[in-house]
C-alpha positions in Angstrom: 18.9 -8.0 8.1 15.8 -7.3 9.4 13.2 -5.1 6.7 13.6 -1.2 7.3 10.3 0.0 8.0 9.7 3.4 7.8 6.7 4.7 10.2 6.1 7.9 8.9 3.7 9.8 10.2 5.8 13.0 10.0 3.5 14.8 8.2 0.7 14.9 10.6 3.3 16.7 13.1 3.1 19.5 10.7 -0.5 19.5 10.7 -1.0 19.5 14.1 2.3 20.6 15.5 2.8 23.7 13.1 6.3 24.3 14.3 10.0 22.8 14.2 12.0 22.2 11.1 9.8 23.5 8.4 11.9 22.8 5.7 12.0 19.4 7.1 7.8 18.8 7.6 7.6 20.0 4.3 10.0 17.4 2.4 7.5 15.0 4.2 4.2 16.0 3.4 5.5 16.9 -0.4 7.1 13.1 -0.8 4.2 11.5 0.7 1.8 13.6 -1.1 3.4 12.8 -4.5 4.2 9.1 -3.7 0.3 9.0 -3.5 -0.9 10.7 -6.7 1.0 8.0 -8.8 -1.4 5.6 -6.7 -4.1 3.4 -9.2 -6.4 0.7 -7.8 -4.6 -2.4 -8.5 -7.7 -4.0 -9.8 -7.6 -1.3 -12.7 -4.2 -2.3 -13.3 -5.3 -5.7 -13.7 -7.8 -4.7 -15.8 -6.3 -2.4 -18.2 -4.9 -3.7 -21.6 -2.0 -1.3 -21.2 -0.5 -2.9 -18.1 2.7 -5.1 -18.5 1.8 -9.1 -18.8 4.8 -9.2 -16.0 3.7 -6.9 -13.7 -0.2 -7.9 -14.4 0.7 -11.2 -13.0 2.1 -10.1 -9.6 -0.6 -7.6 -8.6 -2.6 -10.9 -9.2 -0.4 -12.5 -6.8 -0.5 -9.3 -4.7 -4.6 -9.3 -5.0 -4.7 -13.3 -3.7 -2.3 -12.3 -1.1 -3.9 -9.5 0.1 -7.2 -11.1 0.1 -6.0 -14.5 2.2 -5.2 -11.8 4.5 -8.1 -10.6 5.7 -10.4 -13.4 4.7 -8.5 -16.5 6.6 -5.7 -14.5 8.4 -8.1 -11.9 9.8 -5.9 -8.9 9.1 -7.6 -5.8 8.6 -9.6 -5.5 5.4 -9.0 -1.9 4.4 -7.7 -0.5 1.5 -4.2 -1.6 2.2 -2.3 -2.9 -0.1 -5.1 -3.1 -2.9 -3.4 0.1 -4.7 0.0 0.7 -6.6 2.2 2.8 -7.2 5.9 2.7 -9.6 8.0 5.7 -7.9 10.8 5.4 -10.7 13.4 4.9 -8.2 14.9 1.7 -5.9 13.5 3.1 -2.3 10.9 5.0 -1.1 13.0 6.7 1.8 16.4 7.2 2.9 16.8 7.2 6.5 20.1 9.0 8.0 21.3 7.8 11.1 24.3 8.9 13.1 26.1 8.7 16.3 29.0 10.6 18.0 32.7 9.3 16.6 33.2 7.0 20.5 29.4 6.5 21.3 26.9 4.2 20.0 24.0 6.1 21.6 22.7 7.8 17.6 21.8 10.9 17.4 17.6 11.5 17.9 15.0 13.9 16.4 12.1 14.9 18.2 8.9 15.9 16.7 5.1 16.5 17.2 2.7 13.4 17.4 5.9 10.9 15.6 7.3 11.5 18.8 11.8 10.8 19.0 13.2 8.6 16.4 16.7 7.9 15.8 16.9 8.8 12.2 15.8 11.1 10.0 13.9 9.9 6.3 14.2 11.6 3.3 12.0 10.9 -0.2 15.2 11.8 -2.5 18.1 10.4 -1.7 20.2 13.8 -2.9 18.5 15.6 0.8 19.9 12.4 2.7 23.4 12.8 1.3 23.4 16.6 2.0 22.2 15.7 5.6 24.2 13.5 5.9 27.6 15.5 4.8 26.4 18.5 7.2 26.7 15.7 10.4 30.1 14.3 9.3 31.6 17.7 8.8 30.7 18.1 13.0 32.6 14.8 13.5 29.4 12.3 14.0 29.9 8.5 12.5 26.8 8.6 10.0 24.6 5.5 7.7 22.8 6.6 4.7 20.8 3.4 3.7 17.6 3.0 1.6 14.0 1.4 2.6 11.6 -0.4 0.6 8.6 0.2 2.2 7.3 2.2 5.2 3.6 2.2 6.8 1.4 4.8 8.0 -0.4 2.0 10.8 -3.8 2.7 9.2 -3.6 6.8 8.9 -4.0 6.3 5.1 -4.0 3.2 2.9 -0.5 2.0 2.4 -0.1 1.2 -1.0 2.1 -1.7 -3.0 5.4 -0.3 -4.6 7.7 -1.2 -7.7 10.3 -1.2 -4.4 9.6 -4.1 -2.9 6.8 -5.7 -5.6 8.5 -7.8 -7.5 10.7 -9.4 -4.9 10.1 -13.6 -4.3 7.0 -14.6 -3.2 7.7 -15.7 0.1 9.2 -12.0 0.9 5.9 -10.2 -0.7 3.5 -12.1 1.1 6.0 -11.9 4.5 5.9 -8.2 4.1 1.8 -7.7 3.7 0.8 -10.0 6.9 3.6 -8.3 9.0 2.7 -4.5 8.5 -1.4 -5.8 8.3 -0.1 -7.4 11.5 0.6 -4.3 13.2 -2.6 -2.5 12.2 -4.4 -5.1 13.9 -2.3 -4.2 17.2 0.2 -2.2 17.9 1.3 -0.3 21.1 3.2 3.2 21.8 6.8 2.5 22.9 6.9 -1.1 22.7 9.1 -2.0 19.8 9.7 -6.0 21.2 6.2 -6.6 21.8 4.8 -4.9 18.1 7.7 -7.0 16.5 7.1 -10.1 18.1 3.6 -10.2 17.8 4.3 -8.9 14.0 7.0 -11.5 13.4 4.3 -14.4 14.5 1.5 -13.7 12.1 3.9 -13.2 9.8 5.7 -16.6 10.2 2.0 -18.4 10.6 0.3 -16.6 7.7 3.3 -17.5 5.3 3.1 -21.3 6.5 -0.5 -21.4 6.1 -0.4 -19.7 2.2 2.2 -22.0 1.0 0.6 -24.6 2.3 -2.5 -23.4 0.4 -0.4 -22.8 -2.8 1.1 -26.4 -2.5 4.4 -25.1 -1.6 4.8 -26.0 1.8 8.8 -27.2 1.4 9.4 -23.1 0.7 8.8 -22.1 4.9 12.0 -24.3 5.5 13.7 -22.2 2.7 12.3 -19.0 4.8 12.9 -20.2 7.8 16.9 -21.2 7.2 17.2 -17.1 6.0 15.5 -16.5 9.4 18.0 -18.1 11.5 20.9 -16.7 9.1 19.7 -13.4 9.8 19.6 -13.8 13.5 22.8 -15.3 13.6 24.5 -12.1 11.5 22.5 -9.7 14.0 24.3 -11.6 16.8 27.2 -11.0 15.2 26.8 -7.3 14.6 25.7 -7.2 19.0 29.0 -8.4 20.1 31.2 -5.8 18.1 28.3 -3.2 19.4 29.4 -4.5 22.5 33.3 -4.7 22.1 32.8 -1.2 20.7 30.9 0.3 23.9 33.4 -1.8 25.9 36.4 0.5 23.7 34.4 3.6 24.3 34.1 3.1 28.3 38.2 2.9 28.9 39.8 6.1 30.1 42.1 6.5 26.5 42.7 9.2 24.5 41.2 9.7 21.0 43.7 8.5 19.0 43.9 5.1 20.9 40.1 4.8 20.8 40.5 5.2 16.9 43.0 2.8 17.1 41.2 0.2 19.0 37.8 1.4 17.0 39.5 0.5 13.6 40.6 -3.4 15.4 37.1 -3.8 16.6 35.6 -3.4 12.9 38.3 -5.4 11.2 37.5 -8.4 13.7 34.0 -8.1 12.3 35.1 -8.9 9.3 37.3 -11.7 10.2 34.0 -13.2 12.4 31.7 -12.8 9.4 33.9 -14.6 7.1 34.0 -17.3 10.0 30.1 -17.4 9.9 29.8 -16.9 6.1 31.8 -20.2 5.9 29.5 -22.0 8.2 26.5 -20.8 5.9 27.9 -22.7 3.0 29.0 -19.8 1.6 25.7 -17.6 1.3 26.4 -14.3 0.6 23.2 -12.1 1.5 25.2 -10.0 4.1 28.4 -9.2 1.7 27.0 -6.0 1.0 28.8 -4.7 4.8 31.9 -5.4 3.9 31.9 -3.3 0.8 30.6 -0.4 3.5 33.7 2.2 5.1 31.8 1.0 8.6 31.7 2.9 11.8 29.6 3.7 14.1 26.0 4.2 13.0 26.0 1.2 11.3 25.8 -0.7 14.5 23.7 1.7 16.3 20.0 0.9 15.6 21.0 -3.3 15.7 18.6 -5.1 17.8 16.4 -8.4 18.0 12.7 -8.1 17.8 12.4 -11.7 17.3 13.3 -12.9 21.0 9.7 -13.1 22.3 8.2 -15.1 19.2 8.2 -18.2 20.5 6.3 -16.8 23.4 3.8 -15.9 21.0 4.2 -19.2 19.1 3.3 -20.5 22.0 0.0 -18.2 23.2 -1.3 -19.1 19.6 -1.0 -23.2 20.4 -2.9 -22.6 23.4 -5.8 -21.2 21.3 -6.0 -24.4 19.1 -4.3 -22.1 15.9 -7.0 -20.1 16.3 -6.3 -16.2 15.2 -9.1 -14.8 16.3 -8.7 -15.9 20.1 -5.1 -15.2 19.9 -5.7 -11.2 18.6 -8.2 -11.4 21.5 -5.5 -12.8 24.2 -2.5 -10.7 22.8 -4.8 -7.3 23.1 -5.5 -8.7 26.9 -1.5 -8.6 27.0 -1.2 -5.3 25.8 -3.8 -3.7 28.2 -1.5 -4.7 30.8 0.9 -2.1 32.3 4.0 -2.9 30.9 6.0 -4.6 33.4 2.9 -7.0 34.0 2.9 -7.3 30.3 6.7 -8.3 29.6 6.3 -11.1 33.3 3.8 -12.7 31.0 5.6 -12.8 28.2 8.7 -13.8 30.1 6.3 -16.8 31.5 5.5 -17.8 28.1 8.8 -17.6 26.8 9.8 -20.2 29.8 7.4 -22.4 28.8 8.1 -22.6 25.5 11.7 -23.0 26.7 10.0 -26.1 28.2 8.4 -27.8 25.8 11.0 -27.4 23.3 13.1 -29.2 25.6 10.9 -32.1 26.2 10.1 -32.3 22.7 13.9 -32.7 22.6 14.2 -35.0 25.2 11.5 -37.3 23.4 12.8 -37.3 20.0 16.7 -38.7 21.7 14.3 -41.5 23.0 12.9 -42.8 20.2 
């Protein structure tokens, strides 16, 4: 599945909202605040004698990678990512999301400045549960899961984390250029474009390192988990929409709980089908060892669906970043339904040259 990303910028709704769940604002502001005191430069770290030989080496990595960013990705060069913190625990956040028991529409919380998400994050795990018990016990279908990382889009300097640090390569360095990516540009209410643009940058800045590391053969690695993950998120939109489908018929509860419980146990049967045709790769098993309902399937969606129309803005600019930063803020500056008929146009066209790139390789 797509990386949890957890946007949290909660705690400035405090400080300039001064109202709502207090309680709430202040588990913020207190996790945040703490998760930066246990922030050190990582170059200090690299520096210091005391450090760990293991974990010396991948802020190393972390240091090159962060540096390629800016200097021949043009990513912001900001204090991002160039400090570290170990918080002692597996995720930074836990995000709580629920829905009704027969609707897939979750549950949303409204706030100052953040604006209406549908979740609500937690820094200790203990809160999520306790949240989480209060909205079964009113009959909602609820998702406790954890997140690695979250960013703060340039309010503060986003730092590394033992979370997510010593993951492979290829997943660190996909991580950086993606959230640099959206501090370079990033627009209010439009989750397909952010991700798409996002997604690109992230997909050329990985080809382009490992190309500079010598390990080129690794983005065909990357990009076979790519297309695994958008097949299972496929996957998990057609029960979404057998569910929906379920929760539109004129039955009574009991029949809908019936007919719930058939839809989730044909997932399973479909995802054994597609696990099969993976060769047996087992990233995803994880959902079947879940009690699944609703919420799990509420938040599913595609971001990636408009990156080849990106792909294909960035070959019209030679490969060239800085003209296509310059031509996808053009496309932002657009009202939106101008916006999304140019992407659309892109997205034929790229439609078009795949196909005659297609058609040419049949004829040789």
């Amino acid at each position: 599945m797509k990386r949890s990303h957890f946007f949290f910028i909660l705690f400035l709704s405090v400080i300039l909202g001064g109202c709502g769940d207090v309680g709430y604002y202040a588990q913020c502001i207190g996790g945040h605040l703490q998760l930066m005191t246990k922030t050190r430069s990582i170059d200090s770290l690299v520096e210091d004698p005391r450090t760990p030989p293991e974990l010396r080496q991948r802020l190393e990595l972390v240091r090159d990678i962060r540096d390629y960013a800016s200097r021949d990705l043009l990513l912001p060069d900001n204090g991002s990512y160039r400090s570290y913190a170990d918080l002692g625990r597996p995720y930074v956040v836990w995000n709580v999301v629920a829905t009704p028991e027969f609707s897939l529409d979750p549950v949303s919380w409204c706030f100052p400045v953040a604006g209406c998400v549908p979740y609500r994050g937690y820094f200790k795990e203990e809160a999520a549960q306790k949240f989480a018990e209060g909205l079964r016990a009113t009959g909602h279908d609820v998702f406790v899961y954890g997140v690695p990382a979250y960013s703060t889009l340039k309010w503060f300097d986003d730092p590394v984390l033992n979370t997510f640090c010593h993951r492979e390569e290829t997943y660190l360095a996909a991580l950086i250029f993606h959230e640099l990516a959206h501090q370079q540009l990033y627009i209010k209410n439009d989750s397909s474009f952010n991700e798409a643009f996002a997604k690109t940058v992230e997909l050329v800045g990985l080809e382009r390192w490992l190309e500079t590391q010598g390990q080129g053969a690794k983005i065909e690695t990357y990009l076979a988990g790519l297309t695994r993950e958008e097949q299972f998120i496929a996957l998990l939109l057609r029960i979404r929409a057998q569910l929906a489908e379920v929760y539109a018929q004129p039955l009574g509860d009991e029949l809908k709980r019936e007919k719930k419980q058939e839809v989730l146990r044909e997932f399973q049967t479909q995802y054994a089908a597609l696990k099969d045709s993976w060769g047996g790769f087992s990233g995803y098993d994880h959902w079947l060892k879940r009690t699944l309902n609703n919420a799990h399937f509420a938040s599913v969606s595609t971001y990636h669906t408009l990156v080849p129309a990106f792909r294909t803005l960035l070959a019209r600019q030679d490969g060239d970043l800085a003209r296509f930063y310059a031509e996808a803020r053009a496309l932002a500056l657009l009202p939106r339904e101008q916006r999304q008929q140019a992407l659309t146009q892109l997205l034929k066209d790229a439609e078009q040259l795949a196909q005659t790139a297609g058609e040419s390789t049949e004829n040789l």
